[in-house]
N, CA, C and O atoms as a GROMACS GRO file, in nm:
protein
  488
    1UNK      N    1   5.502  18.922  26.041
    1UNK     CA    2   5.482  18.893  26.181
    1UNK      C    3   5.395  19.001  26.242
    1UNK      O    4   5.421  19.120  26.225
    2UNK      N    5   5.290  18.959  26.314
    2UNK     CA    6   5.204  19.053  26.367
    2UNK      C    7   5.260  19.073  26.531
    2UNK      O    8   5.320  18.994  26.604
    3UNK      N    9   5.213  19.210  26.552
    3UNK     CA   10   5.246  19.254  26.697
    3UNK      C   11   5.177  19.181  26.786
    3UNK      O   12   5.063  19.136  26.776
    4UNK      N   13   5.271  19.170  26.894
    4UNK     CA   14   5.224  19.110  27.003
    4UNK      C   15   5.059  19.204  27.078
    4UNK      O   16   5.028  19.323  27.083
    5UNK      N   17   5.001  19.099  27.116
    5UNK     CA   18   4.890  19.165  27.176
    5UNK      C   19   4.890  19.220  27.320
    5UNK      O   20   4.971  19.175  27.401
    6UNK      N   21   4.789  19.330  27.360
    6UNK     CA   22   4.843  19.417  27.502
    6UNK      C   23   4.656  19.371  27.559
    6UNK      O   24   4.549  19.385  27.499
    7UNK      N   25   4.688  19.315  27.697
    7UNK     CA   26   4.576  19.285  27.770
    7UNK      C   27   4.536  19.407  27.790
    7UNK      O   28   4.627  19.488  27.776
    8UNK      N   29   4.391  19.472  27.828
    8UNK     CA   30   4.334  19.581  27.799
    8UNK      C   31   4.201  19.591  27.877
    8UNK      O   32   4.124  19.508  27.829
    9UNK      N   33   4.157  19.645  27.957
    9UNK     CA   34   4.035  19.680  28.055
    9UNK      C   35   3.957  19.737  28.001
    9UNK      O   36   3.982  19.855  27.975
   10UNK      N   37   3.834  19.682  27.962
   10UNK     CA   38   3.742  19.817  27.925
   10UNK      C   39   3.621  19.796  27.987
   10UNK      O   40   3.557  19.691  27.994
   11UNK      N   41   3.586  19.947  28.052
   11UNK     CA   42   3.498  19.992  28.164
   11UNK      C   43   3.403  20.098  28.087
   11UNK      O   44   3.447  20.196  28.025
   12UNK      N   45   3.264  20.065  28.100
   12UNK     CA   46   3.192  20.142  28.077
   12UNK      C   47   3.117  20.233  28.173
   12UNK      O   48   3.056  20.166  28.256
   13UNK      N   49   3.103  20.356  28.187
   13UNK     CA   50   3.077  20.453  28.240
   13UNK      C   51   2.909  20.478  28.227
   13UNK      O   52   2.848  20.479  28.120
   14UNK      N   53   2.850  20.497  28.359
   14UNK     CA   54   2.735  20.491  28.399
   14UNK      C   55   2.685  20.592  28.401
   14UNK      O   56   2.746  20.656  28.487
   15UNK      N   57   2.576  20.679  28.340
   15UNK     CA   58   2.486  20.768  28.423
   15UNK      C   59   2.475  20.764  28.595
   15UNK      O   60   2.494  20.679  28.682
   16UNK      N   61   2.439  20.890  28.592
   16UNK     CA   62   2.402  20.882  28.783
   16UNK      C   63   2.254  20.857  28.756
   16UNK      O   64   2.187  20.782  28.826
   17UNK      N   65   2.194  20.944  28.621
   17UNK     CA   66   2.055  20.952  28.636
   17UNK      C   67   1.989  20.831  28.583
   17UNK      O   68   2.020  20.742  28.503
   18UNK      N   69   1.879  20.861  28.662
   18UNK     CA   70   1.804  20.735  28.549
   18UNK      C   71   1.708  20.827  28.418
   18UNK      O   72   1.700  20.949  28.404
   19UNK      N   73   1.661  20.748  28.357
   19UNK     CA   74   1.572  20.787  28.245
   19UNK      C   75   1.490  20.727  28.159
   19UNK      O   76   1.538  20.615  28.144
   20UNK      N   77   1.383  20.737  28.087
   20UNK     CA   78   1.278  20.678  28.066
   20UNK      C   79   1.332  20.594  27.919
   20UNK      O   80   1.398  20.658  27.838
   21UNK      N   81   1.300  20.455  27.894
   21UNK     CA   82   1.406  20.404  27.768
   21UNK      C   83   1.257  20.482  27.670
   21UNK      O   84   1.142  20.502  27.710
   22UNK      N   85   1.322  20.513  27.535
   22UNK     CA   86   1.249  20.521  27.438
   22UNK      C   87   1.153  20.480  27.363
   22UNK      O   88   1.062  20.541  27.306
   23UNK      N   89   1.194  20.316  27.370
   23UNK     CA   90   1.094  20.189  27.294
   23UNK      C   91   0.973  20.182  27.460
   23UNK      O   92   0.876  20.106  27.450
   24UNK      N   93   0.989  20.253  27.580
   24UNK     CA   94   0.887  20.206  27.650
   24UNK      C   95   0.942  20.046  27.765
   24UNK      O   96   0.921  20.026  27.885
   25UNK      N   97   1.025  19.952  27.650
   25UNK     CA   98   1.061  19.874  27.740
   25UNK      C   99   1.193  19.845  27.847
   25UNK      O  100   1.304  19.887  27.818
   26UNK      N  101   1.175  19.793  27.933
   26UNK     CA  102   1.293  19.810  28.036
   26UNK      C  103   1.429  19.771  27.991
   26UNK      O  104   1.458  19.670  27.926
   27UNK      N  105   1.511  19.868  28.038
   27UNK     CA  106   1.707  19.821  28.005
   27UNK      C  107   1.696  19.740  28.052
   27UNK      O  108   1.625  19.727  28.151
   28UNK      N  109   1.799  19.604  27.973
   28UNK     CA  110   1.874  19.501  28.005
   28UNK      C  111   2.017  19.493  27.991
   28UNK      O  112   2.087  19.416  28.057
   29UNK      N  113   2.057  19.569  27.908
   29UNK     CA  114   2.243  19.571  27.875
   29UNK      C  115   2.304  19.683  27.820
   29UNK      O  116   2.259  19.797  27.817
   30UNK      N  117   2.432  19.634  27.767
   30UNK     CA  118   2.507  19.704  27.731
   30UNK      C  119   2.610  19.653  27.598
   30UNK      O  120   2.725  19.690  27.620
   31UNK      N  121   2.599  19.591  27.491
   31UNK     CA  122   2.673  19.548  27.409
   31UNK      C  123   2.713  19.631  27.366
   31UNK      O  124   2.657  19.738  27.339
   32UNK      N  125   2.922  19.567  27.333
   32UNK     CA  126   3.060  19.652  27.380
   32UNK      C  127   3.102  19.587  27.254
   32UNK      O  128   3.095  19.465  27.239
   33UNK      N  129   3.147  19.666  27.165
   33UNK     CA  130   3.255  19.614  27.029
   33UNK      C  131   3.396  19.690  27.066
   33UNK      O  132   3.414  19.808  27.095
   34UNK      N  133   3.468  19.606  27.058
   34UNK     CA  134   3.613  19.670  27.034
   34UNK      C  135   3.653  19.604  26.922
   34UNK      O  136   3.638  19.487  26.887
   35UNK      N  137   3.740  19.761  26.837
   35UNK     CA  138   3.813  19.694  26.713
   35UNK      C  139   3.928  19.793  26.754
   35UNK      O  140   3.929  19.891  26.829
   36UNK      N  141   3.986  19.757  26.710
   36UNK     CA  142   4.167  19.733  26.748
   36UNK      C  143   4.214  19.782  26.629
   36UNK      O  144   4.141  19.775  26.530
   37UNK      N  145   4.330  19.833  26.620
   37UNK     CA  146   4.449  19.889  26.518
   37UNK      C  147   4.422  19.758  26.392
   37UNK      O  148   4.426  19.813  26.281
   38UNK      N  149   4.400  19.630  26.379
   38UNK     CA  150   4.433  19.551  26.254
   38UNK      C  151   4.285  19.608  26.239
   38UNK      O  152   4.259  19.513  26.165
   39UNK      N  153   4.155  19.684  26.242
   39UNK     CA  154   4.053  19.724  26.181
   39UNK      C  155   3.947  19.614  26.151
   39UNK      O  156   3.860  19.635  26.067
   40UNK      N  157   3.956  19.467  26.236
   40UNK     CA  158   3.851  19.395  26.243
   40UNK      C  159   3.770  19.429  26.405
   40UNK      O  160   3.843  19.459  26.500
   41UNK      N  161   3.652  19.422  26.420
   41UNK     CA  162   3.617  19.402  26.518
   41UNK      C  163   3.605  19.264  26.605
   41UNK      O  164   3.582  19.152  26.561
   42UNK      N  165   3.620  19.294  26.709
   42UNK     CA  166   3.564  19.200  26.796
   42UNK      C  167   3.469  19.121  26.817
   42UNK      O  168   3.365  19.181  26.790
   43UNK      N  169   3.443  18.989  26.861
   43UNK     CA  170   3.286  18.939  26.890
   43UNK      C  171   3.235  19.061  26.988
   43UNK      O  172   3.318  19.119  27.058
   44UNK      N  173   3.113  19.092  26.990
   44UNK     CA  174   3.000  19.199  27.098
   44UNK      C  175   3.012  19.170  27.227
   44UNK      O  176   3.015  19.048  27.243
   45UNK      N  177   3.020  19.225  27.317
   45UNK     CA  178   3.054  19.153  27.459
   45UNK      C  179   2.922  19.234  27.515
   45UNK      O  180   2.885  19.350  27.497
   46UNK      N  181   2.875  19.143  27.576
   46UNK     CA  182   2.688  19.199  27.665
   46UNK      C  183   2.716  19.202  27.842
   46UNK      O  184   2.732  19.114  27.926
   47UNK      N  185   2.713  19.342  27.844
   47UNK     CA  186   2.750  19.382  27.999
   47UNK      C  187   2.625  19.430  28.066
   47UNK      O  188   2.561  19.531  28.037
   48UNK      N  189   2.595  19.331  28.170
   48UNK     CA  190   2.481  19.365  28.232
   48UNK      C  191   2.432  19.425  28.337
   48UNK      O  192   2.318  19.452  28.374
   49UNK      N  193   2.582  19.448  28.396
   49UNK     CA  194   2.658  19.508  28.565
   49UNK      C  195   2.646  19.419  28.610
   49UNK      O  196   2.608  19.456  28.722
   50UNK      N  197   2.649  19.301  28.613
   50UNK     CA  198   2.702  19.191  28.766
   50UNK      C  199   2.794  19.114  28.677
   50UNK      O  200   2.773  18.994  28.657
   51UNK      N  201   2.926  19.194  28.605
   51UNK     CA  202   3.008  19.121  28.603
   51UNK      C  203   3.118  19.140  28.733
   51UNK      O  204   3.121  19.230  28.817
   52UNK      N  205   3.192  19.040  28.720
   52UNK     CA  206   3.318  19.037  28.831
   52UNK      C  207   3.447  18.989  28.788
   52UNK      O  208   3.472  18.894  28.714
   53UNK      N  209   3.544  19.090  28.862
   53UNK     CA  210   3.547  19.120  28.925
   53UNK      C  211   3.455  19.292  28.951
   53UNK      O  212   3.390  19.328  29.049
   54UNK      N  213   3.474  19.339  28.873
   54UNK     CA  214   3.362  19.476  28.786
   54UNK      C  215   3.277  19.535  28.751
   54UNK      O  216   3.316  19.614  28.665
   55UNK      N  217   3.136  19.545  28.777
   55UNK     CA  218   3.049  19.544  28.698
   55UNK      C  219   3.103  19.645  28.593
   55UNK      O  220   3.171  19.743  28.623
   56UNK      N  221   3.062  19.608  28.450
   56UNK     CA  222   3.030  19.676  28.342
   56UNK      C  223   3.196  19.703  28.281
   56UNK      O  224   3.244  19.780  28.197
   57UNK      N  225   3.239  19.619  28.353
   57UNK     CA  226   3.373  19.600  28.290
   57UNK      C  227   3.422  19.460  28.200
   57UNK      O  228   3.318  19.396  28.185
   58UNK      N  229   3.512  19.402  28.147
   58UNK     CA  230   3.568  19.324  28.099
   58UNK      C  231   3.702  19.331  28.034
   58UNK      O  232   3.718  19.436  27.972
   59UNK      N  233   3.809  19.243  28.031
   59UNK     CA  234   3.958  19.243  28.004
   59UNK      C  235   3.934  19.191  27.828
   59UNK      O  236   3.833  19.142  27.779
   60UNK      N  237   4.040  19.217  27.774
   60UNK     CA  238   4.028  19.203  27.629
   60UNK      C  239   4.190  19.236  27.569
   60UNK      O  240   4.281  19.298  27.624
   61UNK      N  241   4.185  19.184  27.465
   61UNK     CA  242   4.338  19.161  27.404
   61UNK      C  243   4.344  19.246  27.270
   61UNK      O  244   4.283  19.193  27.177
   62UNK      N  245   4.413  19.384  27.238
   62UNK     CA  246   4.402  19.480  27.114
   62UNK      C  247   4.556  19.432  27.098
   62UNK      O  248   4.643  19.390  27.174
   63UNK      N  249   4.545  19.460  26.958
   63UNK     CA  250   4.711  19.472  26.917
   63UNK      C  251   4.733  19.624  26.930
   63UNK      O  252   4.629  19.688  26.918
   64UNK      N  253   4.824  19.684  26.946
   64UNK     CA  254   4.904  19.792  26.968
   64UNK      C  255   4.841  19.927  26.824
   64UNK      O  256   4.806  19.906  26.708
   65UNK      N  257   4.846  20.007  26.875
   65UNK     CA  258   4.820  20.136  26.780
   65UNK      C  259   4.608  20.182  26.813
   65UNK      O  260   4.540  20.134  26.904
   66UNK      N  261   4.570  20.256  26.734
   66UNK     CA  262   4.467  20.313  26.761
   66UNK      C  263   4.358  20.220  26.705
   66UNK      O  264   4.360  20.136  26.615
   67UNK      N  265   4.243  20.274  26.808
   67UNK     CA  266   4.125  20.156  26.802
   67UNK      C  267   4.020  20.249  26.834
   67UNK      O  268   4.035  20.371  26.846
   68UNK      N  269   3.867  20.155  26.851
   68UNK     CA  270   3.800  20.222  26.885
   68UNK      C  271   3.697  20.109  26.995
   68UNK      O  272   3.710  19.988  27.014
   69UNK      N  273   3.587  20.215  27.056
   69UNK     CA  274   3.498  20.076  27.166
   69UNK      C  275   3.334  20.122  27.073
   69UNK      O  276   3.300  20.219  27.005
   70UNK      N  277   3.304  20.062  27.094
   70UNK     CA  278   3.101  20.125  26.993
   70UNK      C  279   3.040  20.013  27.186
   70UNK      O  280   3.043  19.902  27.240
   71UNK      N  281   3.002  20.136  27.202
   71UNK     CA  282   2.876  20.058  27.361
   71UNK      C  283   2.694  20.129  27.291
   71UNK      O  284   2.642  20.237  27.265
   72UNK      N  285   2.668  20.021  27.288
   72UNK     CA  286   2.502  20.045  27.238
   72UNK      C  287   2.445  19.977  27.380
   72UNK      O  288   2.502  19.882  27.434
   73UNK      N  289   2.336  20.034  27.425
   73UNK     CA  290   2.256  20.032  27.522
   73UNK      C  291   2.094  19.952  27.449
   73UNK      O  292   2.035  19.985  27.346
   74UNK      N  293   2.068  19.867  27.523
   74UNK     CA  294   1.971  19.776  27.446
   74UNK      C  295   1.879  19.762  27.592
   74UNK      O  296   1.916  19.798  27.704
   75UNK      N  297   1.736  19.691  27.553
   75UNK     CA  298   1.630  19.714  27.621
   75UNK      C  299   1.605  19.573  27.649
   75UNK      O  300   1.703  19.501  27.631
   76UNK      N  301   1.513  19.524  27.683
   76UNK     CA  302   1.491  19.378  27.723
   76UNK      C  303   1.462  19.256  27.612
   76UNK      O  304   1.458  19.134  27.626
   77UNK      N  305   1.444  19.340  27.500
   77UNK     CA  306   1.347  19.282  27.349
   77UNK      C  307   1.509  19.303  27.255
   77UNK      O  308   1.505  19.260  27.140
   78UNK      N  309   1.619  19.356  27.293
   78UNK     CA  310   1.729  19.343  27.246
   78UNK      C  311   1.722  19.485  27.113
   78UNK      O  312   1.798  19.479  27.016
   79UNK      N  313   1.645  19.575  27.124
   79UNK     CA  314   1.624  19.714  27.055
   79UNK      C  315   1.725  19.831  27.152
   79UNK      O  316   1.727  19.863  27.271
   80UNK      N  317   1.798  19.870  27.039
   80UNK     CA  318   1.862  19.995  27.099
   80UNK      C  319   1.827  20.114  27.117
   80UNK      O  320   1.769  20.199  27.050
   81UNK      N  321   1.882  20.108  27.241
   81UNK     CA  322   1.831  20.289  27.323
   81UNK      C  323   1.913  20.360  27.310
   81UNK      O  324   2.030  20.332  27.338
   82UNK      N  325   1.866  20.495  27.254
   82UNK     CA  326   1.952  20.622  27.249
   82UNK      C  327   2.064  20.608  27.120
   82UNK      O  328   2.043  20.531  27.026
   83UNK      N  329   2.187  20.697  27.129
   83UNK     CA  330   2.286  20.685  27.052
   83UNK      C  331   2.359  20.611  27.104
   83UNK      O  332   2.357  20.600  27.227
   84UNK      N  333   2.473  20.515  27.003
   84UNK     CA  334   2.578  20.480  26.987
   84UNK      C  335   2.711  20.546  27.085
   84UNK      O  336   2.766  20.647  27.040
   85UNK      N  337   2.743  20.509  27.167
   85UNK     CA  338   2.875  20.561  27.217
   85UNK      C  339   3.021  20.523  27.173
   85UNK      O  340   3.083  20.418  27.190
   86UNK      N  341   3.059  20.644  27.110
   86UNK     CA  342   3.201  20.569  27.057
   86UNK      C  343   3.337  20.639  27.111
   86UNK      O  344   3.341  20.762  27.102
   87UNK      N  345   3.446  20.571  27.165
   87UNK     CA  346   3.540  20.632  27.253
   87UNK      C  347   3.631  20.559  27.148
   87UNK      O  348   3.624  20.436  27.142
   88UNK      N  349   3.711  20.626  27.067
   88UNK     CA  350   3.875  20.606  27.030
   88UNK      C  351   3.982  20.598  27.120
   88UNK      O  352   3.989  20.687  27.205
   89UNK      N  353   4.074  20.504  27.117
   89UNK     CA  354   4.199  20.517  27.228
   89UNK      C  355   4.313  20.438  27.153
   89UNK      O  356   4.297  20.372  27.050
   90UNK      N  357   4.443  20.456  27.228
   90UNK     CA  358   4.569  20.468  27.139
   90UNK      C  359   4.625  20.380  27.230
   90UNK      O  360   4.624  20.421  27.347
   91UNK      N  361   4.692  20.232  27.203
   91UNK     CA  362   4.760  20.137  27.324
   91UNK      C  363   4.892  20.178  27.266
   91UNK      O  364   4.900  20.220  27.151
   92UNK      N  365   4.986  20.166  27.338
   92UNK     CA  366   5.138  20.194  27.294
   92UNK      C  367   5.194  20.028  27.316
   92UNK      O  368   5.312  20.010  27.287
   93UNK      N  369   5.153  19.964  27.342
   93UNK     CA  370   5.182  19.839  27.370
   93UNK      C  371   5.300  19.814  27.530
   93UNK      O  372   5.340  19.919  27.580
   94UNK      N  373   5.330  19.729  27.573
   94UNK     CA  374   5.379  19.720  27.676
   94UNK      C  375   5.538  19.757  27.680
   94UNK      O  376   5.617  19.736  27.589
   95UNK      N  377   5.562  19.810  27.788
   95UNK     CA  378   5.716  19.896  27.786
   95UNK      C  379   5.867  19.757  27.754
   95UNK      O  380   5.884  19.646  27.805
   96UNK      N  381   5.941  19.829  27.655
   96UNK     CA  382   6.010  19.712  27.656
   96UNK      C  383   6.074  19.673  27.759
   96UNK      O  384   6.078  19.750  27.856
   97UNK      N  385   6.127  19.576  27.764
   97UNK     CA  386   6.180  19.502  27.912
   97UNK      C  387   6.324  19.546  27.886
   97UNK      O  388   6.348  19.595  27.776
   98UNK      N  389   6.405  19.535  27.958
   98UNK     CA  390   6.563  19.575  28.007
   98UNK      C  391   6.641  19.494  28.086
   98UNK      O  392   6.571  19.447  28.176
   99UNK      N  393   6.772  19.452  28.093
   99UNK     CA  394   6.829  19.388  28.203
   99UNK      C  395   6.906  19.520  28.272
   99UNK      O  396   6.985  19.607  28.237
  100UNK      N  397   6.828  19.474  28.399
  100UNK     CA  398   6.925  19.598  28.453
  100UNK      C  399   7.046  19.578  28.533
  100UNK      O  400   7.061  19.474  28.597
  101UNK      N  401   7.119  19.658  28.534
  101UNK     CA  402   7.331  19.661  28.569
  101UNK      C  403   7.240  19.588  28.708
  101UNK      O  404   7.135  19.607  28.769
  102UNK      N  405   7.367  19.485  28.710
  102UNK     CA  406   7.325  19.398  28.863
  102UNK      C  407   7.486  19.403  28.938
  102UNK      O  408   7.495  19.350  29.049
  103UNK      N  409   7.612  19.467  28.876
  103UNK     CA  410   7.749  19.462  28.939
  103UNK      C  411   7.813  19.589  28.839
  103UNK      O  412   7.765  19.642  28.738
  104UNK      N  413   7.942  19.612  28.913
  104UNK     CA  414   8.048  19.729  28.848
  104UNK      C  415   8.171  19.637  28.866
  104UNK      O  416   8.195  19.608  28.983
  105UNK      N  417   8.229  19.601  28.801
  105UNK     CA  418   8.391  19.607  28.788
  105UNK      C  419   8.453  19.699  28.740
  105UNK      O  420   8.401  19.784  28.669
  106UNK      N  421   8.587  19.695  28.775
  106UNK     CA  422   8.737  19.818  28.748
  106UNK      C  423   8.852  19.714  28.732
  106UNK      O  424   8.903  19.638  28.814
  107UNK      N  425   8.873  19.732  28.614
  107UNK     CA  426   8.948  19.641  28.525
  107UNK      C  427   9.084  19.737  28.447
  107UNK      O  428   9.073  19.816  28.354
  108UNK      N  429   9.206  19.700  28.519
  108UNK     CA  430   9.318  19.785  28.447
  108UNK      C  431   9.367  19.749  28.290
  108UNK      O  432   9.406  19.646  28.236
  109UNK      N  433   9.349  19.864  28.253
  109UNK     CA  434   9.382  19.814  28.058
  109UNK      C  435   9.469  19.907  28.071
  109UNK      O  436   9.492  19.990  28.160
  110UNK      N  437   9.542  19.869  27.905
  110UNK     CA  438   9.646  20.026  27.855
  110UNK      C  439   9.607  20.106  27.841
  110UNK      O  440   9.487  20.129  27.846
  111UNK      N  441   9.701  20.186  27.816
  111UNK     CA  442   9.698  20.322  27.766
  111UNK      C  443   9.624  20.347  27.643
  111UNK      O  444   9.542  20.438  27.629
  112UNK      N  445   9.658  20.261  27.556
  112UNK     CA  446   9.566  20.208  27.412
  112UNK      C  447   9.435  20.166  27.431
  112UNK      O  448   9.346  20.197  27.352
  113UNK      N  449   9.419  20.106  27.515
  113UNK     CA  450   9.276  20.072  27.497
  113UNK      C  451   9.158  20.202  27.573
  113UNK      O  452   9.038  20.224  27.553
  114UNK      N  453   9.236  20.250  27.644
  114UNK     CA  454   9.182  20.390  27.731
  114UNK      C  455   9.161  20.472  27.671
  114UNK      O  456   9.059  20.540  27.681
  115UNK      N  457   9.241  20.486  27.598
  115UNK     CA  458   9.204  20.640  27.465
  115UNK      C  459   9.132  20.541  27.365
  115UNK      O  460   9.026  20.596  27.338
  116UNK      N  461   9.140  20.427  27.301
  116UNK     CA  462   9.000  20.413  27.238
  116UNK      C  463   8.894  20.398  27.285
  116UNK      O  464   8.801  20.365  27.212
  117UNK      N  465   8.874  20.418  27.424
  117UNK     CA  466   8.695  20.358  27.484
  117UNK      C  467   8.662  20.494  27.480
  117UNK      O  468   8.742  20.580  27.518
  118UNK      N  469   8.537  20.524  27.433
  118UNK     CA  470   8.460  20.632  27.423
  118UNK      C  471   8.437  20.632  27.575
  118UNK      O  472   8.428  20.529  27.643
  119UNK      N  473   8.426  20.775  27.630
  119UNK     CA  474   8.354  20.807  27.759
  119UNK      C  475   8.220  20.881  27.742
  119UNK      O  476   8.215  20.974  27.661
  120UNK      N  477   8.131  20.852  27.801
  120UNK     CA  478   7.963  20.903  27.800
  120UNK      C  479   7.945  20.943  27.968
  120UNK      O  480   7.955  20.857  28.056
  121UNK      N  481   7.918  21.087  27.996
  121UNK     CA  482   7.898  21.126  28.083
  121UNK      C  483   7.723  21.147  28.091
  121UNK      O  484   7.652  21.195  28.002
  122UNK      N  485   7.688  21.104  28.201
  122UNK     CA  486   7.570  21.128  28.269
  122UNK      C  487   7.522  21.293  28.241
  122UNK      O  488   7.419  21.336  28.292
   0.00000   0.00000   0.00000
């Protein structure tokens, strides 16, 4: 049985500056791989900044444990600019759920059953 999957935000981080692309021709994107703890990657996701709700963001589904994102910066002719950006990150998966005490009762027992109930102090 495989782990449940954890919905997951990933935001790519912008220069302030601008700068001249390498190949000469103008930026168009940003293609985003995420691979996830099972060590397949993802289909490429192409972020162009007018996504929404976000620019340069998108939601995505990792299974639990360590992964990584690869963001390559590409030009209008679909040639990559600069280096490879690669950010590792660790999902713990979502907190387990709990029922929490919703009442207290006080219930008279024996003497016998009083000395066998373990007491746990706070």
């Amino acid at each position: 049985m495989s782990a449940p999957l954890v919905s997951v935000i990933v935001a790519i981080s912008r220069a302030t500056t601008a700068v001249n692309t390498q190949t000469g021709a103008a930026f168009a994107s940003t293609s985003v791989t995420v691979t996830d703890s099972t060590g397949t990657p993802q289909a490429a996701v192409i972020l162009t900044g007018k996504e929404t709700p976000m620019p340069w963001a998108f939601s995505t589904s990792v299974a639990p444990g360590t992964g990584s994102v690869t963001a390559t910066d590409l030009d209008v002719n679909g040639a990559a600019l600069g280096a490879q950006l690669v950010q590792t990150f660790t999902e713990a998966g979502s907190p387990p759920t709990f029922f929490p005490a919703t009442g207290i009762s006080v219930t008279p027992v024996t003497a016998a059953v009083a000395a066998a109930s373990a007491v746990k102090k706070a």
